[in-house]
Residue frames relative to the residue before (quaternion, step in Angstrom):
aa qw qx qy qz dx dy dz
X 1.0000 0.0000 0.0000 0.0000 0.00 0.00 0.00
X 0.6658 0.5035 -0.4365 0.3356 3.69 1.07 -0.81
X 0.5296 0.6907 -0.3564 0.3397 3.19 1.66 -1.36
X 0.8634 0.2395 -0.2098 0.3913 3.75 0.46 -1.03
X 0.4314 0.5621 -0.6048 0.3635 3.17 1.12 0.72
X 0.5695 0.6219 -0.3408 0.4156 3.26 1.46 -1.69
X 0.6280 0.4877 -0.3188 0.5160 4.00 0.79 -0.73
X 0.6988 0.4408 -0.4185 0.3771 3.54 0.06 -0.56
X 0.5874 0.6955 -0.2570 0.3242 3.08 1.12 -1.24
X 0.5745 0.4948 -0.1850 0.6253 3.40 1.11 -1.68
X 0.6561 0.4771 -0.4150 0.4119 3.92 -0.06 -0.79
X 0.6530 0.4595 -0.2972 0.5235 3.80 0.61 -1.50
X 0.8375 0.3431 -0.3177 0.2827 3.54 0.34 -0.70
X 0.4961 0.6630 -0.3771 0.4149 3.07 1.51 -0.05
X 0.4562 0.5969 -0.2874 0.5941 3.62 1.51 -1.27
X 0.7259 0.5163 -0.2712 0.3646 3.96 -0.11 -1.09
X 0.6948 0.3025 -0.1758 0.6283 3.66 1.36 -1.19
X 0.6710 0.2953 -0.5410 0.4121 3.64 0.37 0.35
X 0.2946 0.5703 -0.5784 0.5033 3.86 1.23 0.39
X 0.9296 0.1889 0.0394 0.3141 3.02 -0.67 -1.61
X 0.5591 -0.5533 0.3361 0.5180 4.08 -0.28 -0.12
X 0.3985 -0.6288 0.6623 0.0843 2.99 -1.37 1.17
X 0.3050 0.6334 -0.5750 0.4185 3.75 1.01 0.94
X 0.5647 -0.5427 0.5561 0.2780 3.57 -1.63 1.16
X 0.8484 0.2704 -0.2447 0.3837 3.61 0.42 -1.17
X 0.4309 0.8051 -0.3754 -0.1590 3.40 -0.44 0.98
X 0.6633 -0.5737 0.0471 0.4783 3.36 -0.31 0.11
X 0.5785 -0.4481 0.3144 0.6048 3.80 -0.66 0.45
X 0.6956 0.3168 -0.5287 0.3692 4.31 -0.28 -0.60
X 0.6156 0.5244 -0.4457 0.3839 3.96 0.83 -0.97
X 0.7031 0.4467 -0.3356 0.4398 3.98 0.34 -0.94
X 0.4847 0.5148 -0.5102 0.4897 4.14 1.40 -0.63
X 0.5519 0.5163 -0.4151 0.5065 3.63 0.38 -1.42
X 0.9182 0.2655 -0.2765 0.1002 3.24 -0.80 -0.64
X 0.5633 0.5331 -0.3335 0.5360 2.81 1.76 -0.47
X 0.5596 0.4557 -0.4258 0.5458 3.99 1.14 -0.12
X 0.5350 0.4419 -0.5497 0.4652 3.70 0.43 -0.16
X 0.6748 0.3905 -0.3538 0.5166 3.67 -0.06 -1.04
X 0.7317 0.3843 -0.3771 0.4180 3.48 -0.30 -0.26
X 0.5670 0.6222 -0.2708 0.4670 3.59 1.47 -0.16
X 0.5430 0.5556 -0.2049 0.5953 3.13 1.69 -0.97
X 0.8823 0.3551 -0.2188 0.2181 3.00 0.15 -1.15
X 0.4056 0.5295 -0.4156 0.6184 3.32 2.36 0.00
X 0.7300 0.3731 -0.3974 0.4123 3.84 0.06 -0.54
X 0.7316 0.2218 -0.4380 0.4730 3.89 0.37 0.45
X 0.5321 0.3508 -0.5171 0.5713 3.36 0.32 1.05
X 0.7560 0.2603 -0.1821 0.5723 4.24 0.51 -0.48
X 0.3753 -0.7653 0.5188 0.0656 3.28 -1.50 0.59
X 0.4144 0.7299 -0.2827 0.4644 3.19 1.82 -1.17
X 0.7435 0.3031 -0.3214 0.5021 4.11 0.13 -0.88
X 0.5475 0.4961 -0.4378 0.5123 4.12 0.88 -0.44
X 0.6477 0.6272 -0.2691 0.3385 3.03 0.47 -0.87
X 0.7417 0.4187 -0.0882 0.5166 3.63 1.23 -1.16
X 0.4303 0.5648 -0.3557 0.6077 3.34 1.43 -0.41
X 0.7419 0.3612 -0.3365 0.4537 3.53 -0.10 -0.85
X 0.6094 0.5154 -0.3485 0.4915 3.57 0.65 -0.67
X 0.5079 0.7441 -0.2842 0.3279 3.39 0.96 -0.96
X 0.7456 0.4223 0.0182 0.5152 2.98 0.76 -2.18
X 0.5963 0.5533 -0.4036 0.4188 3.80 0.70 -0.97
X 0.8094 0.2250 0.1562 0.5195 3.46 0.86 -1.58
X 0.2804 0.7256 -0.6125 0.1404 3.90 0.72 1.07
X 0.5927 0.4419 -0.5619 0.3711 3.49 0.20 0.94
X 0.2443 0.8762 -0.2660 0.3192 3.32 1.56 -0.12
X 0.0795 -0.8041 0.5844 0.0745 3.88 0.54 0.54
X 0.7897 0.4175 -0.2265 0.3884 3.50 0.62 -1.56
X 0.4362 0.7083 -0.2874 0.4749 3.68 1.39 0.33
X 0.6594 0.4576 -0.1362 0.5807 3.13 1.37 -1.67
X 0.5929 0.5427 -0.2040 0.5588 3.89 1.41 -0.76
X 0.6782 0.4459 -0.2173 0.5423 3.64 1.10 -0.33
X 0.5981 0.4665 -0.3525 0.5481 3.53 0.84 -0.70
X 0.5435 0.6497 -0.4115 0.3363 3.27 0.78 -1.53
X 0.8841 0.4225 -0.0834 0.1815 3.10 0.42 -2.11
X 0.6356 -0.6855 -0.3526 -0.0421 2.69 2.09 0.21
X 0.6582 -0.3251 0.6235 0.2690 2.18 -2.52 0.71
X 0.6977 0.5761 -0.2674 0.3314 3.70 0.42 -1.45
X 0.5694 0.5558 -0.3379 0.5028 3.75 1.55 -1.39
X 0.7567 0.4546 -0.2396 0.4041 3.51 0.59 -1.35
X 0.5956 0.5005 -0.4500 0.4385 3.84 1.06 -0.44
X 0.7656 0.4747 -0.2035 0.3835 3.50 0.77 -1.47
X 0.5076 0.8367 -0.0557 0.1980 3.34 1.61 -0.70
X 0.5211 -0.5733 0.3637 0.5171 3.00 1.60 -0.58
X 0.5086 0.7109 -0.3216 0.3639 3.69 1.20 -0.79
X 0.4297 0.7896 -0.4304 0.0817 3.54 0.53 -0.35
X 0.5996 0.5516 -0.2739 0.5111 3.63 1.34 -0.83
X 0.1888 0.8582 -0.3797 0.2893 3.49 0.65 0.96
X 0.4249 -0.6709 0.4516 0.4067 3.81 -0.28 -0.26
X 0.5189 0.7727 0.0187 0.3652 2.65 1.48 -1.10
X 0.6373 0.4241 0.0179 0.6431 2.90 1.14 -1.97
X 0.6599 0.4979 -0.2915 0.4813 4.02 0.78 -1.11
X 0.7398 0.4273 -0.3176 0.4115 3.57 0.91 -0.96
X 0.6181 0.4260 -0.5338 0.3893 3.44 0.62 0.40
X 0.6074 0.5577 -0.4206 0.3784 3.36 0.66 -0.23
X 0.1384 -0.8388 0.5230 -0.0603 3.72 0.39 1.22
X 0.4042 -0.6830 0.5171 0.3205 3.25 -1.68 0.31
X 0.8843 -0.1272 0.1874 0.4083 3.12 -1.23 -0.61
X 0.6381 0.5575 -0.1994 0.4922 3.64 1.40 -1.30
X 0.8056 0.3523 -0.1978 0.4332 3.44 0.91 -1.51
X 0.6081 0.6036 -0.4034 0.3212 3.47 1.28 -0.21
X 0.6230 -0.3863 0.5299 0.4265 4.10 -1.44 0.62
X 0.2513 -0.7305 0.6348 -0.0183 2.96 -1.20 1.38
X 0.0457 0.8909 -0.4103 0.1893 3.50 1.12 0.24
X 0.2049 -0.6726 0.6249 0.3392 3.68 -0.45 -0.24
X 0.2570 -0.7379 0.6159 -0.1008 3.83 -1.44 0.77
X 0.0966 0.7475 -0.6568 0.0219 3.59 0.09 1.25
X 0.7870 0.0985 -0.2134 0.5705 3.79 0.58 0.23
X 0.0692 -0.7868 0.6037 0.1080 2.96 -1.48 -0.40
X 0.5586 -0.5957 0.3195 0.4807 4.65 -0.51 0.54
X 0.4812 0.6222 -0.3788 0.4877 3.29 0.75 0.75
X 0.3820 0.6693 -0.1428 0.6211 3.28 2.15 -0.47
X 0.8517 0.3940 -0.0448 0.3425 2.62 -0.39 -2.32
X 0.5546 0.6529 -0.3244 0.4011 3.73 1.57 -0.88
X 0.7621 0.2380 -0.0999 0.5938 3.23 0.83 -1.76
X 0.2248 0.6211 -0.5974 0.4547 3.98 0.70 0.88
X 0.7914 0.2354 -0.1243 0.5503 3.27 -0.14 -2.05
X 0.6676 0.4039 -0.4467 0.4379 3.97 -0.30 -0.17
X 0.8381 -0.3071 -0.0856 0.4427 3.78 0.84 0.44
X 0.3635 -0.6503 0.6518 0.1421 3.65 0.14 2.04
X 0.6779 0.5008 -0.4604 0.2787 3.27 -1.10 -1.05
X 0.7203 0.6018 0.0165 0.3445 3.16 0.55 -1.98
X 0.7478 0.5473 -0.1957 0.3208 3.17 0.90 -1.48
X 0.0200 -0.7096 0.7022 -0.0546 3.56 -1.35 0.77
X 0.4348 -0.6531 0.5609 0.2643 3.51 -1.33 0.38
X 0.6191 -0.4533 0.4355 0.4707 3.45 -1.36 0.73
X 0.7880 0.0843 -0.1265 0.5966 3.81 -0.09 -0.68
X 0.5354 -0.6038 0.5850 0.0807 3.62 -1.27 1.06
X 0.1439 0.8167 -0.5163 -0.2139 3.23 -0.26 0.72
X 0.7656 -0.2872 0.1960 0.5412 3.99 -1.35 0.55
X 0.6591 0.5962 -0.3914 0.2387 3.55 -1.56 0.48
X 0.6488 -0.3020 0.4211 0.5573 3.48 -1.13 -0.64
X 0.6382 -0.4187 0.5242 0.3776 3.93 -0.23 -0.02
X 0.9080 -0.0220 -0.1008 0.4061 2.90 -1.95 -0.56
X 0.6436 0.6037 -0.3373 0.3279 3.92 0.58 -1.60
X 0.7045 0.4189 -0.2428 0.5188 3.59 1.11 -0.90
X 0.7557 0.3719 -0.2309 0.4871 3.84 0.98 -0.41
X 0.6512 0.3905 -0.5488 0.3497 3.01 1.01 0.51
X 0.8461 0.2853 -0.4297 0.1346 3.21 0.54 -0.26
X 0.1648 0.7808 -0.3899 0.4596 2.98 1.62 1.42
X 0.5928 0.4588 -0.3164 0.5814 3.38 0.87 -0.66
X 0.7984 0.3730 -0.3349 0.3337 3.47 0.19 -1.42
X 0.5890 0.6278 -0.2535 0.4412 3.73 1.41 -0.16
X 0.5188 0.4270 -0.4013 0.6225 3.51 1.47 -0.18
X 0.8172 0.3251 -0.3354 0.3375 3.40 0.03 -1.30
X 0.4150 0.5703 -0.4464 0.5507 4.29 0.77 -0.01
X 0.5578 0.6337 -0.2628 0.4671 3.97 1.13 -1.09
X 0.7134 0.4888 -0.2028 0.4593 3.33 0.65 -1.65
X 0.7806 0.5476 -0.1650 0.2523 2.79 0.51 -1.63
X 0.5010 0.6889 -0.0642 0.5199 2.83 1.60 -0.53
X 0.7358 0.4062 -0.0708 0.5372 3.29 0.49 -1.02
X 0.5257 0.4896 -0.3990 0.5698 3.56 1.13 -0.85
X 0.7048 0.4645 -0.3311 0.4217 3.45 0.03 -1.39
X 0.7497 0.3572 -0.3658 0.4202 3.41 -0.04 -0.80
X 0.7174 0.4817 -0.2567 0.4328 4.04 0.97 -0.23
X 0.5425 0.5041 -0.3904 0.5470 3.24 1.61 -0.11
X 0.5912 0.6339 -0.2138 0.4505 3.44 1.26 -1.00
X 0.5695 0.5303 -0.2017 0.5948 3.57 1.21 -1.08
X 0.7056 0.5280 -0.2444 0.4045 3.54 0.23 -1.14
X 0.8109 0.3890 -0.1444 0.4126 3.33 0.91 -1.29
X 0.4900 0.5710 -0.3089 0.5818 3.39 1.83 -0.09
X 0.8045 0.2540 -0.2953 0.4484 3.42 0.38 -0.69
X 0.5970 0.4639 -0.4233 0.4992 4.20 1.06 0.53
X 0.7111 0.1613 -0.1099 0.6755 3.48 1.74 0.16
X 0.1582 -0.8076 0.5663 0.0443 2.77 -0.46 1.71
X 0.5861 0.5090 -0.4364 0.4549 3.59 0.85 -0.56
X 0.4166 0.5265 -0.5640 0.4808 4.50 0.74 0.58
X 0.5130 0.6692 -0.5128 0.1612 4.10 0.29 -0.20
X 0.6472 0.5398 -0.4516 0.2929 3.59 0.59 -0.45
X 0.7360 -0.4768 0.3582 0.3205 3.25 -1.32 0.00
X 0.6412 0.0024 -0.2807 0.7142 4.04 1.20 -0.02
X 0.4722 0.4478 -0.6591 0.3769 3.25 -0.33 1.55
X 0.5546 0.3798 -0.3496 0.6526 3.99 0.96 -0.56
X 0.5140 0.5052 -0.5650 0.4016 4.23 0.56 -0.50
X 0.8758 0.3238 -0.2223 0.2807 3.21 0.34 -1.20
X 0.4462 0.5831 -0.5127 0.4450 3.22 1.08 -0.26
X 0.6749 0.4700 -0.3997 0.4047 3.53 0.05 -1.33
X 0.5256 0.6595 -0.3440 0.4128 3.67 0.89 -0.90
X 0.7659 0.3369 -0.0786 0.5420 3.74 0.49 -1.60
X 0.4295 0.5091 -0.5146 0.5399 4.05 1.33 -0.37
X 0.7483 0.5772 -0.2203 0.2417 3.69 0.16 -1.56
X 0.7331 0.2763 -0.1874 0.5926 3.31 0.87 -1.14
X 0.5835 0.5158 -0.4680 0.4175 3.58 0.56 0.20
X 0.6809 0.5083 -0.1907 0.4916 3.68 1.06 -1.51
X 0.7120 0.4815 -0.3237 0.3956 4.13 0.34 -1.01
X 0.4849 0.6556 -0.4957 0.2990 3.35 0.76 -1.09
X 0.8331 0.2642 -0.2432 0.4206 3.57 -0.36 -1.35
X 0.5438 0.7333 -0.2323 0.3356 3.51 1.10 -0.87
X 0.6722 0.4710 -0.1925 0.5379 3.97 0.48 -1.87
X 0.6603 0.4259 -0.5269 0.3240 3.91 -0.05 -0.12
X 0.6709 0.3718 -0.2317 0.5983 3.78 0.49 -1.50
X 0.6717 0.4588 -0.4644 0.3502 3.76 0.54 -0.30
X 0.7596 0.2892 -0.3203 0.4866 3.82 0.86 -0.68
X 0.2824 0.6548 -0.5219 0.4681 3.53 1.49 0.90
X 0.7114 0.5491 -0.1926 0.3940 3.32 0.56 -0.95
X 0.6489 0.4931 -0.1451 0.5611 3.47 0.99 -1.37
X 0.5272 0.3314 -0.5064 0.5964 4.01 0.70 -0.60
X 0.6328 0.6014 -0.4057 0.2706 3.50 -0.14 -1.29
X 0.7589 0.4295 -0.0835 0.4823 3.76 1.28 -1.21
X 0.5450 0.3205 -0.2036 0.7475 3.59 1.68 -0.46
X 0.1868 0.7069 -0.6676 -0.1402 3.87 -0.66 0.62
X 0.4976 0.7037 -0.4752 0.1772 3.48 0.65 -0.82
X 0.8516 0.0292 -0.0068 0.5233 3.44 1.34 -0.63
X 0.5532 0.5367 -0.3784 0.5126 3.39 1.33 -0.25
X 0.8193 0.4938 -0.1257 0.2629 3.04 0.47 -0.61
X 0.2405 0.8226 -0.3817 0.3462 3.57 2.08 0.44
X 0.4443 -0.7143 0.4893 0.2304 3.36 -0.62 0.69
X 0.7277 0.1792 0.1314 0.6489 3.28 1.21 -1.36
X 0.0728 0.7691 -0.6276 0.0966 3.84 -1.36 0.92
X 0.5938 -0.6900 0.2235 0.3484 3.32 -0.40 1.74
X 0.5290 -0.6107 0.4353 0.3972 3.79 -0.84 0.45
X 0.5941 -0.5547 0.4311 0.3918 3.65 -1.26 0.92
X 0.6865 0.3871 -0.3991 0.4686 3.65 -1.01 0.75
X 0.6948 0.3871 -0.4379 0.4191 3.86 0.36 -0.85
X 0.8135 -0.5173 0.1349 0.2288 3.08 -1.90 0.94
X 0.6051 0.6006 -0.2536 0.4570 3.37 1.58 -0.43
X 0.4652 0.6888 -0.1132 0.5444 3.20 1.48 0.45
X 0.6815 0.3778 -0.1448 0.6098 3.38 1.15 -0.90
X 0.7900 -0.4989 0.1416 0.3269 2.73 -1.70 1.13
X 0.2658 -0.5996 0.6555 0.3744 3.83 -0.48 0.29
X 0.5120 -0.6284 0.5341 0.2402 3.35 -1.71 0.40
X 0.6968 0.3746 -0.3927 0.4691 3.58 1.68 0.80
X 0.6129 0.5205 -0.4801 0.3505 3.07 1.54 0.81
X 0.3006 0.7465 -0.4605 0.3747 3.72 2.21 -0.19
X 0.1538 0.6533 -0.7383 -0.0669 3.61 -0.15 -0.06
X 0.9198 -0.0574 0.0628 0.3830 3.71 0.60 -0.58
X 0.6097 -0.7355 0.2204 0.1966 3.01 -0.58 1.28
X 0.8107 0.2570 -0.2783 0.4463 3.02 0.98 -0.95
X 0.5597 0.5689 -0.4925 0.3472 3.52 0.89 1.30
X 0.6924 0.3309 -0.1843 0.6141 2.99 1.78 0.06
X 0.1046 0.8304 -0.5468 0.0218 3.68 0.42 1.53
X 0.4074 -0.6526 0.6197 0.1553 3.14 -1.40 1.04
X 0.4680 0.6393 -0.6039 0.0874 3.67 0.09 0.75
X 0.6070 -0.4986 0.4088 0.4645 4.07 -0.46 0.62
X 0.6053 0.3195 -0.5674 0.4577 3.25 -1.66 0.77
X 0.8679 -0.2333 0.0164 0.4382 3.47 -1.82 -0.56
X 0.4995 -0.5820 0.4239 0.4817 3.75 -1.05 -0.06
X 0.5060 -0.4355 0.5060 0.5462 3.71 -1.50 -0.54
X 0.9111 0.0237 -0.2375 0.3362 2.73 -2.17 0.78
X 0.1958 0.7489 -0.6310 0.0504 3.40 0.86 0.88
X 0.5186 0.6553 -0.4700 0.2842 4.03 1.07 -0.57
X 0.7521 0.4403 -0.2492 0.4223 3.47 1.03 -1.32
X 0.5690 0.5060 -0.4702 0.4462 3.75 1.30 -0.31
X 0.5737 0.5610 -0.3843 0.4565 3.82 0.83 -0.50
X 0.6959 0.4506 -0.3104 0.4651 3.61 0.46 -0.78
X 0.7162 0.3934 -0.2981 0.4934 3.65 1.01 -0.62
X 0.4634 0.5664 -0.4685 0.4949 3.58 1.30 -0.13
X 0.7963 0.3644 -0.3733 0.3063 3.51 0.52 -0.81
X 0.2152 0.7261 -0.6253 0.1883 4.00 1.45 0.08
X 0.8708 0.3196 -0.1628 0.3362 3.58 -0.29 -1.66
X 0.4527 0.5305 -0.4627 0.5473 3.36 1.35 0.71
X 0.5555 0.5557 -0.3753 0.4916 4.19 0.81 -0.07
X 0.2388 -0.7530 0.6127 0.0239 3.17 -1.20 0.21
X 0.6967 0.3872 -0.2221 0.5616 3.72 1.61 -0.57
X 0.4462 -0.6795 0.4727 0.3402 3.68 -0.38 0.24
X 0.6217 0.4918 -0.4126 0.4487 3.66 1.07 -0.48
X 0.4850 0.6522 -0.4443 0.3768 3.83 1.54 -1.14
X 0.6903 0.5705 -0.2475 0.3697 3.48 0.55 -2.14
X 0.7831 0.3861 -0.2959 0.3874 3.91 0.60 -1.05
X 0.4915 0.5746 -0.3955 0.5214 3.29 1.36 -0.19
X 0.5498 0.5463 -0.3650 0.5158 3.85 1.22 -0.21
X 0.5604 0.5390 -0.3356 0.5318 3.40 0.63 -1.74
X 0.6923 0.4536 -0.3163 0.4636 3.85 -0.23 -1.71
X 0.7705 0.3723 -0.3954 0.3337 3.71 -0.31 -1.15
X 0.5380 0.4858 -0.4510 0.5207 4.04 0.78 -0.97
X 0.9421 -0.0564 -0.3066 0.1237 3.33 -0.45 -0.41
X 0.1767 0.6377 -0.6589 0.3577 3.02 0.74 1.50
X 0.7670 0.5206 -0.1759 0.3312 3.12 0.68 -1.05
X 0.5126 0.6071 -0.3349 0.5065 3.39 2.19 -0.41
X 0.7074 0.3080 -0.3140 0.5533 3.59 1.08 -0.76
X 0.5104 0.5977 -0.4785 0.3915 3.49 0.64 -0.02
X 0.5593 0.5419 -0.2539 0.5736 3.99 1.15 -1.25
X 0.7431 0.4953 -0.2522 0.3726 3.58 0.53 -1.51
X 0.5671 0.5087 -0.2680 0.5898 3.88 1.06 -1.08
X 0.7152 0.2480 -0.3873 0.5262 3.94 0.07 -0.87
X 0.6645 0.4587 -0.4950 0.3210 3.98 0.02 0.04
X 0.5131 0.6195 -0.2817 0.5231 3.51 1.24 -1.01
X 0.8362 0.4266 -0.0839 0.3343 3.41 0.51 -0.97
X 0.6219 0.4198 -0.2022 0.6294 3.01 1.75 -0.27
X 0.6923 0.4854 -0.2614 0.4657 3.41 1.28 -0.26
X 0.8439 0.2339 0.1414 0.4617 3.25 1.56 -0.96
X 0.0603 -0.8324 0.5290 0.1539 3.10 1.67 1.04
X 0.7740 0.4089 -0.3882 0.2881 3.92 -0.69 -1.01
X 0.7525 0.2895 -0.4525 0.3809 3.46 0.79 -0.04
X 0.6127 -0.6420 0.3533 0.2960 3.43 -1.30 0.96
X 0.4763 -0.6579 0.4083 0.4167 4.29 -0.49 1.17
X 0.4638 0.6624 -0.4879 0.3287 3.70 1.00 -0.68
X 0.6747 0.5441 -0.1081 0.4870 3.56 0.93 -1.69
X 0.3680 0.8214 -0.3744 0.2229 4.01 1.07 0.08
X 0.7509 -0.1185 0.1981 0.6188 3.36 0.99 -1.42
X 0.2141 -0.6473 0.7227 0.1135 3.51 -1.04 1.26
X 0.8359 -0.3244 0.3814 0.2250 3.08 -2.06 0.01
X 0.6278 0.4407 -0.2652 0.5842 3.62 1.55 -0.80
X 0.5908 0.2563 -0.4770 0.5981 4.06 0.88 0.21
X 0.6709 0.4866 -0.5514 0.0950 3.61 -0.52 -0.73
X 0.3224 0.7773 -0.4154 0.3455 3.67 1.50 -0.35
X 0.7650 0.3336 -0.0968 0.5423 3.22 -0.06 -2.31
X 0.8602 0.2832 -0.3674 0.2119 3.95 0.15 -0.14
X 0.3051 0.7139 -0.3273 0.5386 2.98 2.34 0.17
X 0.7660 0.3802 -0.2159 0.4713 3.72 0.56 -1.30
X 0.4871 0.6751 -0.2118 0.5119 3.52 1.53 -0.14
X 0.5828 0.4712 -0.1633 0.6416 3.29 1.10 -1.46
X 0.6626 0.4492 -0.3676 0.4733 4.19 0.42 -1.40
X 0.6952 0.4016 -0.4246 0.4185 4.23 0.33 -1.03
X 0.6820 0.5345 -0.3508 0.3552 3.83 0.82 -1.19
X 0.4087 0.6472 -0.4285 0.4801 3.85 1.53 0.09
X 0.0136 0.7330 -0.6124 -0.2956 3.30 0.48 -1.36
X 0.4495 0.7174 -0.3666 0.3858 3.58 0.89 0.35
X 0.2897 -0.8457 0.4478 0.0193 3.40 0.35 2.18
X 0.6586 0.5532 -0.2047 0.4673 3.83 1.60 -0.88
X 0.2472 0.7313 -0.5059 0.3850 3.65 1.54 0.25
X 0.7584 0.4545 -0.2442 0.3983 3.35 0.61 -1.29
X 0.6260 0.3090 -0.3684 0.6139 4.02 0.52 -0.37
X 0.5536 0.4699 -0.5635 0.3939 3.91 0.24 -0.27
X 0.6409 0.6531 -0.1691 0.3662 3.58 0.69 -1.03
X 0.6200 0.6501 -0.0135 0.4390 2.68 1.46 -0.87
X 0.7503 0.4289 -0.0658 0.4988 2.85 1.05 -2.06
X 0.6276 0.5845 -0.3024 0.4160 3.63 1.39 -1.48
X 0.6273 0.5011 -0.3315 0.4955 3.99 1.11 -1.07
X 0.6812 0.3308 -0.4209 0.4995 4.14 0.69 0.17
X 0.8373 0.2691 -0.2188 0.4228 3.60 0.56 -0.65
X 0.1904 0.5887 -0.6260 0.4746 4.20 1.34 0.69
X 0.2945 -0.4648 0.7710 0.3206 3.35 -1.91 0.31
X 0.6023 -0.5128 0.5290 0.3073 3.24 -1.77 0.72
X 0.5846 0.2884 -0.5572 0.5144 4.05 0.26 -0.08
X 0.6837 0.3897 -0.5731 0.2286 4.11 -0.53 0.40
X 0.7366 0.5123 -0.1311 0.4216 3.25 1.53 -0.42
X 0.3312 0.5649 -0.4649 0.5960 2.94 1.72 1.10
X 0.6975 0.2203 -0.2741 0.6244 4.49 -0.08 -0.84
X 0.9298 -0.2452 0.1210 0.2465 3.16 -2.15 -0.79
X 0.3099 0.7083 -0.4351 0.4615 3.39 1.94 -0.18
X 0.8620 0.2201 -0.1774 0.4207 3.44 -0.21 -1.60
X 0.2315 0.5690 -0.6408 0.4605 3.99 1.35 0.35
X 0.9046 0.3985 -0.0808 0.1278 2.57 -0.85 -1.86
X 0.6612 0.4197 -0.3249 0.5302 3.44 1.39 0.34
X 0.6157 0.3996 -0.3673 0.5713 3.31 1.20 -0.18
X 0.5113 0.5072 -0.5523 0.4198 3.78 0.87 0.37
X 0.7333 0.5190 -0.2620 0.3526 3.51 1.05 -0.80
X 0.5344 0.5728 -0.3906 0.4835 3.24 1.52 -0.53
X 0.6175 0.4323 -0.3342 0.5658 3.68 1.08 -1.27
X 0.6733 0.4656 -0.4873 0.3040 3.83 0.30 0.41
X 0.6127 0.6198 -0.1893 0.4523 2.57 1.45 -1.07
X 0.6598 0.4774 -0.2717 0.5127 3.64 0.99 -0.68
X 0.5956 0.5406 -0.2869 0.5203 3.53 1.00 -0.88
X 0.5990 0.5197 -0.3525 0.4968 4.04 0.87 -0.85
X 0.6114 0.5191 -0.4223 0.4223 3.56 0.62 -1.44
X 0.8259 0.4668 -0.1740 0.2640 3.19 0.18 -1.76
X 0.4203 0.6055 -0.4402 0.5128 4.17 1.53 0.47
């Protein structure tokens, strides 16, 4: 029995080095890789469940809801009880296979941060005034981590499924990495960020929607008929709802899909006033780029929602840079320019 384990063993690893280079020198991520490939092998002839998804893979690689199934799981089998795995064992590396990275903090920090700020100091001080210089050191390692994990869970799951390679296959993975990973993560994390933005993020309290601070300043009216004062619901009450619901997410893609819906929904609000006020001009012609400012920052007070500003914050470190190239990354830098424009009344 040892003999044909000792044989299998040699077989998987042979399979692993014609994957990957069968060169003497390699580097510490190329030799991790390989040694998780073999250990991939060697969970899939003893399990069926990953053959099994591969084929699905291939039948259906345009398949999103496939990539959303595997996803789900991969996730049953981490949380599952399953842990005594090869599989499972081979991530636990030594010293050689582990990210050499440097690490001024780490959520072990961030734990005894929020369980007493005031109080708090890192294990090693670094140079400076104290806390002002470590914090936003701390908050720069742990974005680091966080980071890195993702991109190694992501790595992992490409190379135990090859049929994930296309371009909205890795979308979605990252997609199902994201909402699986932030949950527990985004609460103590935009704890932190108010903590790092006080001038506004960090208000304890922010006047309830309706009271008089709240209403339109008379330098954000640029125009009347985008701001009508007839009784009943307010304007853009659609796009303040959608931003009420940011600090109700947990995934950063959830939240920009908020950010995106308000202001669709600001020129949507803006086009049916124009249009109801002004049959002859055309709704297309409603709002340019020089109103959405004053009714965006309008929309930000009618939130009453003082933590807009570290959310904002948080979403611009942990967005992947291809959403913040089209109307994704528009539409959050309109809010930040609201946000900055509010502070500054």
């Amino acid at each position: 029995l040892q003999r044909k384990m000792e044989e299998r063993r040699l077989r998987l690893q042979e399979a692993a080095n014609r994957r990957f280079s069968s060169n003497v020198a390699l580097t510490p991520e190329e030799q991790e890789q390989r040694e998780l490939y073999a250990a991939i092998l060697e969970y899939e002839q003893d399990h069926d469940w990953p053959r099994q998804w591969k084929a699905q893979l291939k039948r259906s690689p345009a398949d999103l809801s496939v990539v959303s199934g595997l996803f789900s799981c991969l996730l049953w089998y981490c949380w599952g009880g399953q842990s005594s795995t090869p599989l499972a064992d081979a991530g636990t590396l030594g010293p050689a296979g582990a990210p050499q990275t440097p690490r001024e903090s780490s959520f072990e920090d961030l734990e005894r941060f929020l369980a007493s700020p005031e109080g708090w100091a890192p294990t090693e001080p670094p140079a400076g005034p104290g806390q002002d210089t470590a914090l936003p050191e701390l908050l720069k390692g742990i974005v680091r981590d966080i980071h890195n994990a993702i991109d190694r869970l992501l790595a992992l799951t490409l190379l135990a499924f090859e049929g994930l390679g296309t371009t909205a296959s890795k979308d979605q993975c990252l997609a199902c990495l994201e909402e699986a990973f932030f949950p527990p993560l985004w609460a103590p994390l935009l704890a932190l960020y108010r903590y790092h933005d006080p001038p506004w993020g960090c208000q304890a309290r922010s006047p309830p929607p309706g009271s008089p601070s709240l209403t339109v300043p008379a330098v954000l009216a640029r125009s009347s008929r985008l701001f009508p004062t007839a009784p009943g619901r307010p304007p853009y009450a659609s796009a303040v709802q959608d931003l009420r619901l940011i600090p109700l997410e947990t995934c950063p893609r959830r939240k920009l899909e908020c950010i995106v819906r308000a202001l669709r929904g600001i020129c949507e609000c803006a086009e049916e006033y124009c249009g109801a006020r002004d049959t002859r001009t055309p709704a297309s012609a409603a709002i340019g780029a020089d109103d959405l400012l004053p009714i965006l920052s309008y929309v930000v007070l009618q939130t009453g929602l003082p933590q807009l500003l570290s959310e904002c914050a948080a979403l611009e470190e942990f967005i992947h840079e291809g959403y913040l190239i089209g109307e994704e990354g528009y539409c959050l830098t309109s809010l930040q320019s609201a946000l900055s424009y509010v502070e500054s009344l």
